[in-house]
N, CA, C and O of each residue as an XYZ file, in Angstrom:
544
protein
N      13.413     10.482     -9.868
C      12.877     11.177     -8.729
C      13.299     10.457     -7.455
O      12.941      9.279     -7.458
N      13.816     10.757     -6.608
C      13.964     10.827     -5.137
C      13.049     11.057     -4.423
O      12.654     12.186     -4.133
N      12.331      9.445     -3.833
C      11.247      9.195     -2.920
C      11.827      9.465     -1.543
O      13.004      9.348     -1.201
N      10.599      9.914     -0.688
C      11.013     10.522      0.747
C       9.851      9.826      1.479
O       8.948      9.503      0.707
N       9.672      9.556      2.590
C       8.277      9.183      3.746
C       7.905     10.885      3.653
O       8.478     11.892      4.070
N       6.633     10.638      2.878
C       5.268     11.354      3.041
C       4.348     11.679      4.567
O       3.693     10.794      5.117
N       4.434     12.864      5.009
C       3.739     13.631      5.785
C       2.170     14.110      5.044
O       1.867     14.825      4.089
N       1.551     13.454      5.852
C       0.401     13.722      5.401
C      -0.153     14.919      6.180
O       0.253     14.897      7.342
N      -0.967     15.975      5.903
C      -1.642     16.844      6.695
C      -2.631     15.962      7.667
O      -2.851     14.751      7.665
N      -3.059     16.836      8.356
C      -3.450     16.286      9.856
C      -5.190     15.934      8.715
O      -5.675     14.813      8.865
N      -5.736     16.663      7.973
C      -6.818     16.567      7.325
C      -6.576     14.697      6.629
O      -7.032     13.616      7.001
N      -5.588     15.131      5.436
C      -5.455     13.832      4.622
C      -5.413     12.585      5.802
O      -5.789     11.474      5.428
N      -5.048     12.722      6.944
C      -4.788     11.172      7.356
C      -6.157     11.153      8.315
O      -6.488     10.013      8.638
N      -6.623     11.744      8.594
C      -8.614     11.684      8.832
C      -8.979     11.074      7.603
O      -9.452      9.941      7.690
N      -8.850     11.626      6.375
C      -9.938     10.931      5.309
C      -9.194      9.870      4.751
O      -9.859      9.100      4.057
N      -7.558      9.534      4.912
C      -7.093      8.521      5.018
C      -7.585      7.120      5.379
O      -7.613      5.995      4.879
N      -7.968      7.763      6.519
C      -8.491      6.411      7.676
C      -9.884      6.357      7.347
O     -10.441      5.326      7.723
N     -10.625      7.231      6.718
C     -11.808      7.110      6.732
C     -11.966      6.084      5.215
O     -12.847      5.234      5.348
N     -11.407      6.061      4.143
C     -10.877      5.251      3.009
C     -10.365      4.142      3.396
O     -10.786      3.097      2.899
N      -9.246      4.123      4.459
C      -9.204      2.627      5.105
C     -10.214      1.734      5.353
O     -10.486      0.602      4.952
N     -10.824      2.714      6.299
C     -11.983      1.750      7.293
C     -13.129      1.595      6.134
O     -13.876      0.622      6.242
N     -13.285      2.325      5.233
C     -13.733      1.845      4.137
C     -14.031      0.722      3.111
O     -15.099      0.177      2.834
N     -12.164      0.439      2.386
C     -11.877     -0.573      1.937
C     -11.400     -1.428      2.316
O     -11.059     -2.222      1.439
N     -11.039     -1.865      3.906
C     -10.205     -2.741      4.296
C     -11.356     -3.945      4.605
O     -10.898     -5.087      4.573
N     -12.601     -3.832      4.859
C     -13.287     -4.625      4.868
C     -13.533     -5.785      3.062
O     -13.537     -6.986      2.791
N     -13.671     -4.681      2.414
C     -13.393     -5.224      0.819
C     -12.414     -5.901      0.798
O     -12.626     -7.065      1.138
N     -11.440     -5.671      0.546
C     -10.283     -6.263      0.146
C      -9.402     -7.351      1.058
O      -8.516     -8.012      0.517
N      -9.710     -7.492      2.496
C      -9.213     -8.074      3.293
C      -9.797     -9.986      3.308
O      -8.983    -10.852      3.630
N     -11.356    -10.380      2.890
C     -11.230    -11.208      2.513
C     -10.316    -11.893      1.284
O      -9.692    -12.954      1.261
N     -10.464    -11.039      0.456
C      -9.767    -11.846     -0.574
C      -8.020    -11.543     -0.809
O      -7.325    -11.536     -1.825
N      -7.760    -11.341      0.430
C      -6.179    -11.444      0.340
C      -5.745    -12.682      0.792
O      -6.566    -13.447      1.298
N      -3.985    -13.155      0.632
C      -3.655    -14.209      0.732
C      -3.651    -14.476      2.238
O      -3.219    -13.694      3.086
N      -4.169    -15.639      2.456
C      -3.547    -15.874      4.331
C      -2.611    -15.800      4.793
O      -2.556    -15.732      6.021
N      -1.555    -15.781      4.078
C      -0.099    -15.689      4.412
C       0.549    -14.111      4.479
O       1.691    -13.686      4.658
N      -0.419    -13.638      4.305
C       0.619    -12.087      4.315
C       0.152    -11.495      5.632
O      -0.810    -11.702      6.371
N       1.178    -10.697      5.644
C       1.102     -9.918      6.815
C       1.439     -8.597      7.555
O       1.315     -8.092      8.670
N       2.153     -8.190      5.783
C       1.802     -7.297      6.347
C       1.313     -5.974      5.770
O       1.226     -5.595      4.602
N       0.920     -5.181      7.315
C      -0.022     -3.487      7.088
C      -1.855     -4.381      7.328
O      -2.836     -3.669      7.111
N      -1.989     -5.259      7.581
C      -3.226     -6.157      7.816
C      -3.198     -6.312      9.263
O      -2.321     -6.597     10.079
N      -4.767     -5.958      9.334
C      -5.418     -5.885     11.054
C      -5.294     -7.435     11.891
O      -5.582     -8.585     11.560
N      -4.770     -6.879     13.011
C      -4.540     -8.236     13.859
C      -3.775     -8.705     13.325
O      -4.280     -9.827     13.369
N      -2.531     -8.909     12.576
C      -1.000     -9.502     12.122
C       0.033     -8.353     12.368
O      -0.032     -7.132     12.511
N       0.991     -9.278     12.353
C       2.756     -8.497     12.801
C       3.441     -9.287     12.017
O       3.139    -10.204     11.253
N       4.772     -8.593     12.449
C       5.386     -9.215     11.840
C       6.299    -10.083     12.890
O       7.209    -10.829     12.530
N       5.981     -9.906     13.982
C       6.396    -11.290     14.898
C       5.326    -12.319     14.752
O       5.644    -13.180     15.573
N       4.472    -12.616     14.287
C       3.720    -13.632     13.526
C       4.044    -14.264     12.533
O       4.090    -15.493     12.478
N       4.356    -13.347     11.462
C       5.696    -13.537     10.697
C       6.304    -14.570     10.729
O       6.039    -15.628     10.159
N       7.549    -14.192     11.717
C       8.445    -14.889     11.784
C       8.173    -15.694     12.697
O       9.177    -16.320     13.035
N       7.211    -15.982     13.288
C       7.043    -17.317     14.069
C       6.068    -18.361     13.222
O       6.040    -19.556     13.517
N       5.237    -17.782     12.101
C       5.323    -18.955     11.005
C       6.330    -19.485     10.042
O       6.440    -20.612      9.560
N       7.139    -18.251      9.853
C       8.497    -18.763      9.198
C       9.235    -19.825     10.027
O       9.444    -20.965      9.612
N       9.498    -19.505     10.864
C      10.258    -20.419     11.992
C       9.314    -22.204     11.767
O       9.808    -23.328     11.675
N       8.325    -21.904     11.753
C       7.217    -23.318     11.648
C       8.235    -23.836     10.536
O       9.158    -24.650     10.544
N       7.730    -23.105      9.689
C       8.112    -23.692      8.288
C       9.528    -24.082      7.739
O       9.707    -24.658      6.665
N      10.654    -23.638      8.740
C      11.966    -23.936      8.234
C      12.307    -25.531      8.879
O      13.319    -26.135      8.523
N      11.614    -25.940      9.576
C      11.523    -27.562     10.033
C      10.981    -28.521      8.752
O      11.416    -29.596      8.339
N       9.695    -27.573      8.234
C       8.644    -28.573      7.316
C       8.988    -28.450      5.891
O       8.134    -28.877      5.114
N      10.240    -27.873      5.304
C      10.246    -27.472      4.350
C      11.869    -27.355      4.412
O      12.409    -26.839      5.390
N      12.832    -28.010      2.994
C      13.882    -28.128      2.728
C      14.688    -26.598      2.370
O      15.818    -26.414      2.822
N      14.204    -25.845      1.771
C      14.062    -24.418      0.746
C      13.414    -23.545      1.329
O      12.446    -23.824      2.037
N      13.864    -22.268      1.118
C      13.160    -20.818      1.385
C      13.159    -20.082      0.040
O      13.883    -20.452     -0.884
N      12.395    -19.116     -0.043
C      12.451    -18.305     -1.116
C      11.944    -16.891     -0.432
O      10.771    -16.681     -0.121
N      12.882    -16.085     -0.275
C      13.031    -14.771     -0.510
C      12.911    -13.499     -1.473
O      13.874    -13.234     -2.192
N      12.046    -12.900     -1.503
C      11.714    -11.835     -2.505
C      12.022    -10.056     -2.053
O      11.662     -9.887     -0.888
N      12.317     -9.370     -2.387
C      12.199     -8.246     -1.800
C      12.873     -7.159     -3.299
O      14.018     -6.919     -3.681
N      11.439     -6.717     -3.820
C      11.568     -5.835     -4.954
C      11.734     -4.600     -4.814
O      11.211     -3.843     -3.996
N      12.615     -4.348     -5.782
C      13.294     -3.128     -5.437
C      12.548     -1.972     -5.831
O      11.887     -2.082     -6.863
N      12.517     -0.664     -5.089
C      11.406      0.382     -5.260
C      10.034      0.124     -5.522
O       9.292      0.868     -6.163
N       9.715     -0.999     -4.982
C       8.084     -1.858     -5.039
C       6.986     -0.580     -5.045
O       6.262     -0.345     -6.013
N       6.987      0.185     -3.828
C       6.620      1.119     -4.089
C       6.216      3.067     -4.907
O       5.345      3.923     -5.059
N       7.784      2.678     -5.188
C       7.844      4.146     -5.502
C       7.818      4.181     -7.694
O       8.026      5.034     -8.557
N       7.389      2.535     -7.663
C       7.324      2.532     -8.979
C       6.264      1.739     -9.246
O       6.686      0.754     -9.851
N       5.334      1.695     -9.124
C       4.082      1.203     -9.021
C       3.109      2.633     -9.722
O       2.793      3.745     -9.298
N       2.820      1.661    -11.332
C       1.994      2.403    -12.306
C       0.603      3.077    -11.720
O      -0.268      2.407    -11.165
N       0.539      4.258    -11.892
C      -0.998      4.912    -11.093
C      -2.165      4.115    -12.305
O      -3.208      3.622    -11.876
N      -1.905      4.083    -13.469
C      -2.926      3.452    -14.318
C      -3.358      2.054    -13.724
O      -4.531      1.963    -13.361
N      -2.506      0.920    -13.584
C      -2.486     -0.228    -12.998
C      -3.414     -0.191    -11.537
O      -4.582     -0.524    -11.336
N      -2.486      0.298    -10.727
C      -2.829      0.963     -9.257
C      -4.584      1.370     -8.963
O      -5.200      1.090     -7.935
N      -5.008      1.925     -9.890
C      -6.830      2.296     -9.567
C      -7.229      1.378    -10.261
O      -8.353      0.923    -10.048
N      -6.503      0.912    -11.172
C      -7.556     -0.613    -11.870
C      -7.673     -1.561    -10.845
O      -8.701     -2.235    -10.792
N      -6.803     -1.714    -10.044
C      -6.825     -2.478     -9.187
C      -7.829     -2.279     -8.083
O      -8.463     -3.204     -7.576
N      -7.929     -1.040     -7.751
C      -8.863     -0.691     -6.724
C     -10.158     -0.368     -7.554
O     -11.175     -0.750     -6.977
N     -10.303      0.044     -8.377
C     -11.814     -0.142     -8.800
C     -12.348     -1.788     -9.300
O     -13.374     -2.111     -9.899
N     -11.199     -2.645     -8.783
C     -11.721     -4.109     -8.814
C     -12.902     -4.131     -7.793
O     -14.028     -4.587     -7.995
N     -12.301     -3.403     -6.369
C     -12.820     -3.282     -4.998
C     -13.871     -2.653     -4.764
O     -14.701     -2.992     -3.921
N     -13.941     -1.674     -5.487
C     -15.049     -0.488     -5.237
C     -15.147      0.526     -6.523
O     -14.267      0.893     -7.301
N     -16.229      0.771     -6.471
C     -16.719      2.275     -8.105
C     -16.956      3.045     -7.516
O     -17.375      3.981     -8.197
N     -16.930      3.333     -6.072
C     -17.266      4.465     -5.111
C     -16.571      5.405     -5.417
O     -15.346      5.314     -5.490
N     -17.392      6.747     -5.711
C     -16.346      7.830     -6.547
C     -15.517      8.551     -5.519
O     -14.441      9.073     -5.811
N     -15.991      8.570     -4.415
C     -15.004      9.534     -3.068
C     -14.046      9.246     -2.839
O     -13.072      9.952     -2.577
N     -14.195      7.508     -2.926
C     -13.018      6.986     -3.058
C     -11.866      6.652     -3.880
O     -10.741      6.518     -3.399
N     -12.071      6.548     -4.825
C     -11.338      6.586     -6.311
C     -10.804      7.932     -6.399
O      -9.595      8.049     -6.599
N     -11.640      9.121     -6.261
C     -11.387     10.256     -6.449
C     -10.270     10.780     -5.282
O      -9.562     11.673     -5.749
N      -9.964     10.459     -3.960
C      -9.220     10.911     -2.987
C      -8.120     10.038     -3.128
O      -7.205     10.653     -2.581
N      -7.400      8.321     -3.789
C      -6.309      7.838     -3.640
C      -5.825      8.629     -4.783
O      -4.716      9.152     -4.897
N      -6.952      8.650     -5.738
C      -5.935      9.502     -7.086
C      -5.359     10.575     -6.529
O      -4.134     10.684     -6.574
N      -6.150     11.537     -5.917
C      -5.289     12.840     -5.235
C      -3.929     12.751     -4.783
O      -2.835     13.103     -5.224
N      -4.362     12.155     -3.743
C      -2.949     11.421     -2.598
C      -2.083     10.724     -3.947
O      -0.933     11.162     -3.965
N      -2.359      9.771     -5.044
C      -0.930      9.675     -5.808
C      -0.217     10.461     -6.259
O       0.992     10.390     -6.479
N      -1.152     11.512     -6.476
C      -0.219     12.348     -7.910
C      -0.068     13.868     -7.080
O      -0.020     14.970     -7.626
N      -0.004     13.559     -5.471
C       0.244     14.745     -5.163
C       1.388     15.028     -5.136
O       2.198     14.110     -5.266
N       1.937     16.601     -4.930
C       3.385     16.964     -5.346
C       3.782     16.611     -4.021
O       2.993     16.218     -3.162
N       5.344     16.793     -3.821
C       6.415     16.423     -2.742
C       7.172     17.668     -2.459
O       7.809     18.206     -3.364
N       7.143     18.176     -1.213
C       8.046     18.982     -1.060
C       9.197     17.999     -0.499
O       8.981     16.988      0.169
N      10.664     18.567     -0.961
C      11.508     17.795     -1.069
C      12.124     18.702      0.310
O      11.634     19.795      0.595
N      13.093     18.177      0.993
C      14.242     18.521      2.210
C      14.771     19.876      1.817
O      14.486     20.776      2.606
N      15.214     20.081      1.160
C      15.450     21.447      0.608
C      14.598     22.259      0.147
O      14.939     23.371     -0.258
N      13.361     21.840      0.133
C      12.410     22.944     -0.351
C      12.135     23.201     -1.614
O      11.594     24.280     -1.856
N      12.475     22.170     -2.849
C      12.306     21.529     -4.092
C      10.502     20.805     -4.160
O      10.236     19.887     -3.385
N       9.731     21.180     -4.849
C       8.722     20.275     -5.111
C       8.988     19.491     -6.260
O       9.785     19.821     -7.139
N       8.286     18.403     -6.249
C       8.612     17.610     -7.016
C       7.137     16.874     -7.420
O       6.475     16.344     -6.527
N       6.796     16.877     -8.447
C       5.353     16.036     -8.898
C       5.545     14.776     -9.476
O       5.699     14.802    -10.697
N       5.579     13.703     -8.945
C       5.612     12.234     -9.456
C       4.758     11.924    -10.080
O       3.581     12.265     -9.960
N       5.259     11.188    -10.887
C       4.319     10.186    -12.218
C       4.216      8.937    -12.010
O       3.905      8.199    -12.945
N       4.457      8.431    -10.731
C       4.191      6.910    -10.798
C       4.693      6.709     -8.987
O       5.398      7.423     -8.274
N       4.134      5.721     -8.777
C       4.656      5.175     -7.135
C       3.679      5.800     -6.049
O       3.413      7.001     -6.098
N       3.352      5.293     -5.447
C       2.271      5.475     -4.124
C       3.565      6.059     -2.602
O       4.613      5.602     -2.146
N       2.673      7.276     -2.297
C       3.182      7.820     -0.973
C       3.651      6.300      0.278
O       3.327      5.126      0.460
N       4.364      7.090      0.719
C       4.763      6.273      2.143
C       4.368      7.012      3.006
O       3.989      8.144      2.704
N       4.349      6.457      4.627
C       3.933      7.422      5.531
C       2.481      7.521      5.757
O       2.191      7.694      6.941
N       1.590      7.463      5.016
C       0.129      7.728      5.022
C      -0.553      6.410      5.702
O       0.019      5.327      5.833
N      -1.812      6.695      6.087
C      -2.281      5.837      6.733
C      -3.072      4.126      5.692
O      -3.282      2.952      5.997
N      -3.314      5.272      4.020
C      -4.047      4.109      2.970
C      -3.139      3.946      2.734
O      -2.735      3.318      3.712
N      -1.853      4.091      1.668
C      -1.306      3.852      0.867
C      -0.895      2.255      0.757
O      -1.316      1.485     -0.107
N       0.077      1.908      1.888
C       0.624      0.854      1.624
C      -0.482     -0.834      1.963
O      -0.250     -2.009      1.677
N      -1.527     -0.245      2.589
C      -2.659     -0.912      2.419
C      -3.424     -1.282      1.241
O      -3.715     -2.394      0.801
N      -3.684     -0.130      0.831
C      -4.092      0.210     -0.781
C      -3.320     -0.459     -1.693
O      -3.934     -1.168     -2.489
N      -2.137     -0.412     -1.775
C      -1.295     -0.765     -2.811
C      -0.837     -2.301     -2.549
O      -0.148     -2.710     -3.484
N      -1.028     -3.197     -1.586
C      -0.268     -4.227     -1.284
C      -2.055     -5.653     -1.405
O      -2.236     -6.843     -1.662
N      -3.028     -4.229     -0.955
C      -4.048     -5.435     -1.351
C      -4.820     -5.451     -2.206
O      -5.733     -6.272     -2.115
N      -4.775     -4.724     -3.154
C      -5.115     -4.517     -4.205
C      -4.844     -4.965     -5.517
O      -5.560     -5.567     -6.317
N      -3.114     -4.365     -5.628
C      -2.169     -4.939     -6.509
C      -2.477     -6.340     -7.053
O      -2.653     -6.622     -8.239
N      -2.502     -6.912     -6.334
C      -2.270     -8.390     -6.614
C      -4.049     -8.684     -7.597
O      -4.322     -9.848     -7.890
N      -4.809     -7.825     -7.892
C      -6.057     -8.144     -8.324
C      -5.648     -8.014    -10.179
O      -6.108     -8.951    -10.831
N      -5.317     -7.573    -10.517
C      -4.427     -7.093    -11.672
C      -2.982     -7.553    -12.367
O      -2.651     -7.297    -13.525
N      -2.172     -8.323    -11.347
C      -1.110     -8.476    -11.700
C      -0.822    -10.196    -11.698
O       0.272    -10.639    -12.046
């Protein structure tokens, strides 16, 4: 399947944000201090001005950057992870929606995915980046 940036309806990214402002309080303590990003009050010119710290204090870098991180990310895995966070059913019940919703494709092809979290949306890459790590 051929992933695209997700347009959310003007509705989904209201209850988007309303699921944000939700779980971001949950999950935001127990993320790593070092990340940064899609997290309130960080950039990624923060980023790189702790990187920059660190290329003085430190001999080595290590670079990661996984390929289709998102668009292959198990939906089974994915809510285990978030029902680490919360059993709140509105909520559980609306990221499942938003995963397994279909795609209209550029040409006018729908397409129903079996795995990988939307781009574009206001939860997703929030959802999936602080969560993940509770499970894996």
């Amino acid at each position: 399947m051929q992933f695209a940036l997700t347009v959310p309806t003007i509705s989904d990214r209201i209850a988007q944000t309303v699921v944000k402002r939700y779980l971001e309080p949950l999950v935001e303590p127990v993320f790593h201090g070092d990340s940064y990003g899609y997290r309130p009050g960080r950039s990624a010119h923060q980023a790189l001005n702790v990187t920059r710290q660190r290329c003085w204090e430190y001999e080595w870098v290590l670079d990661l950057d996984i390929k289709n991180f998102f668009g292959s990310i198990d939906w089974e895995l994915m809510m285990r992870a978030v029902r680490c966070h919360t059993d709140c059913a509105w909520v559980l019940l609306y990221i499942e929606r938003w995963l397994k919703a279909p795609v209209q494709m550029p040409d006018g092809a729908v397409e129903y995915p079996d795995k990988g979290t939307p781009q574009g949306g206001v939860v997703t890459p929030r959802t999936t980046l602080h969560t993940f790590h509770s499970v894996v």
